[in-house]
MIVO-598326 format. One record per residue (C-alpha): residue number from 1; residue in one letter; x, y, z. Coordinates in pm, 1 decimal. Layout:
<recs>
REC    n  res      east     north        up
REC  NUM    A         X         Y         Z
...
</recs>
This chain:
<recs>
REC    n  res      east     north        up
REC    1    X       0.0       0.0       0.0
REC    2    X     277.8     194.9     129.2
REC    3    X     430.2     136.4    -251.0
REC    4    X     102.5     279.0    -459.5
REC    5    X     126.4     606.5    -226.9
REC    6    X     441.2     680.5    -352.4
REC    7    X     425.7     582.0    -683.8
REC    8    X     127.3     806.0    -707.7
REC    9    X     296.1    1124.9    -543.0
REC   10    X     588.8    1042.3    -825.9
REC   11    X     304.1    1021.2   -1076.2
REC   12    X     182.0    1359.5    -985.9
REC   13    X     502.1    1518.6    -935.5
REC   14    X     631.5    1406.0   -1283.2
REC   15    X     296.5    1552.1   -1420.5
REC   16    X     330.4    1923.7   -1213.7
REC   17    X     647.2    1903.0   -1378.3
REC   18    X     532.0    1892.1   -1741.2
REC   19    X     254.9    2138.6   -1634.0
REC   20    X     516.8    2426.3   -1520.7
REC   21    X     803.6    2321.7   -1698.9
REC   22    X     764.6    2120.2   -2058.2
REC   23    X     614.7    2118.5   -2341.7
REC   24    X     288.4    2324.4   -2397.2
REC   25    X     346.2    2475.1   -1992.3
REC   26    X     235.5    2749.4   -1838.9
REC   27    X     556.8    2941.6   -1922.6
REC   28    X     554.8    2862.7   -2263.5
REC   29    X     224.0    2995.7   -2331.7
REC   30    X     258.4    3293.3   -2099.0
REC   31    X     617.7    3324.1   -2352.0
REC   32    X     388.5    3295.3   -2665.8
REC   33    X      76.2    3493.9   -2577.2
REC   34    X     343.5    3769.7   -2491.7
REC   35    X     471.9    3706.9   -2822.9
REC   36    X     183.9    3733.1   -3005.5
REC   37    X      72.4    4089.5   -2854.5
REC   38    X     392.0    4218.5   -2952.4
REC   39    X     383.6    4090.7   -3325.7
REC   40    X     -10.6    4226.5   -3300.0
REC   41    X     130.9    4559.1   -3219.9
REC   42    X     411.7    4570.1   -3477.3
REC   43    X     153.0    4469.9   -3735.9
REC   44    X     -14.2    4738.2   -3640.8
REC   45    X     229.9    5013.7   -3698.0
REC   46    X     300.0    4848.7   -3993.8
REC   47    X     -71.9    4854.6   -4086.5
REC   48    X     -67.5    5218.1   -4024.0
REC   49    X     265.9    5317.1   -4205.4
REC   50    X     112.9    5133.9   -4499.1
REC   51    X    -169.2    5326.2   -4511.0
REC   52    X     -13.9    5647.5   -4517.6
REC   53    X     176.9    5519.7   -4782.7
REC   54    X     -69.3    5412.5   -5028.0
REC   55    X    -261.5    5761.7   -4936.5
REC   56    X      16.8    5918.6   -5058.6
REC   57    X      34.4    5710.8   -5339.6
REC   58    X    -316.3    5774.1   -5451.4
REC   59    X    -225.7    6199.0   -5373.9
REC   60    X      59.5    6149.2   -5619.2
REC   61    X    -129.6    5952.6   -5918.0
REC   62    X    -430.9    6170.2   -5892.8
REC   63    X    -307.0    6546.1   -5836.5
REC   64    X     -49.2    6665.4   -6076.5
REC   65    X      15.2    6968.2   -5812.5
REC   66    X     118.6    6723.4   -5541.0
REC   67    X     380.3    6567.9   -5793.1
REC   68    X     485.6    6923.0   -5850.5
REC   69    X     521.5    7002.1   -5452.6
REC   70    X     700.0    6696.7   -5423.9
REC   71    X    1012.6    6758.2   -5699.9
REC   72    X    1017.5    7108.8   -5560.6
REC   73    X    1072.2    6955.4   -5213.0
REC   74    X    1334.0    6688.4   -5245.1
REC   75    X    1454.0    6737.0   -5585.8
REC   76    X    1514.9    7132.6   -5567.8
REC   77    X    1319.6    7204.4   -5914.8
REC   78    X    1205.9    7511.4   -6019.4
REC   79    X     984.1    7660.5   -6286.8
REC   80    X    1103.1    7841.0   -6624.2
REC   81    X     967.4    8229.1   -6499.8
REC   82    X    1085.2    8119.5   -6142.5
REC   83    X    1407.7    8311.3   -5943.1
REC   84    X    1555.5    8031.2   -5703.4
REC   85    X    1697.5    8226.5   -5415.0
REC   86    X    1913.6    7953.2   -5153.2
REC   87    X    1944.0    8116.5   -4801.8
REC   88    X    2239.6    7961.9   -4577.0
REC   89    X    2235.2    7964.8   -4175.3
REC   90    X    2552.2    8036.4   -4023.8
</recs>
């Protein structure tokens, strides 16, 4: 009798181990549901930076003006009847 007692507190043991410790535990799945949320909100950003991106797209393809702002922004153009005047900071 004395042997099934401990064989079951062994039994039980071993399993509390596998629930804490192994495979599919506690830990893991705390480890992956953390995981998860912080994909979730890196999709997110992404999501949003995406967006913005394809609403600028859309700005560019259907206004000729914004295409216009845009060279005169990052590419320094300027029109034919324009005077380009470059102002330095000291």
């Amino acid at each position: 009798m004395k042997t099934l007692w401990v064989l079951l507190v062994v039994l039980i043991l071993l399993l509390q181990v596998r629930l804490w410790v192994g495979e599919g535990s506690f830990a893991q799945v705390w480890s992956l549901r953390q995981a998860i949320a912080e994909q979730r909100a890196e999709n997110a950003d992404l999501a949003a930076r995406n967006e913005r991106l394809y609403a600028e797209v859309r700005n560019l393809r259907n206004e000729e003006s914004a295409v216009e702002e845009r060279a005169r922004m990052n590419l320094g153009l300027i029109r034919k009847d324009e005077t380009f005047f470059l102002v330095l900071d000291h």
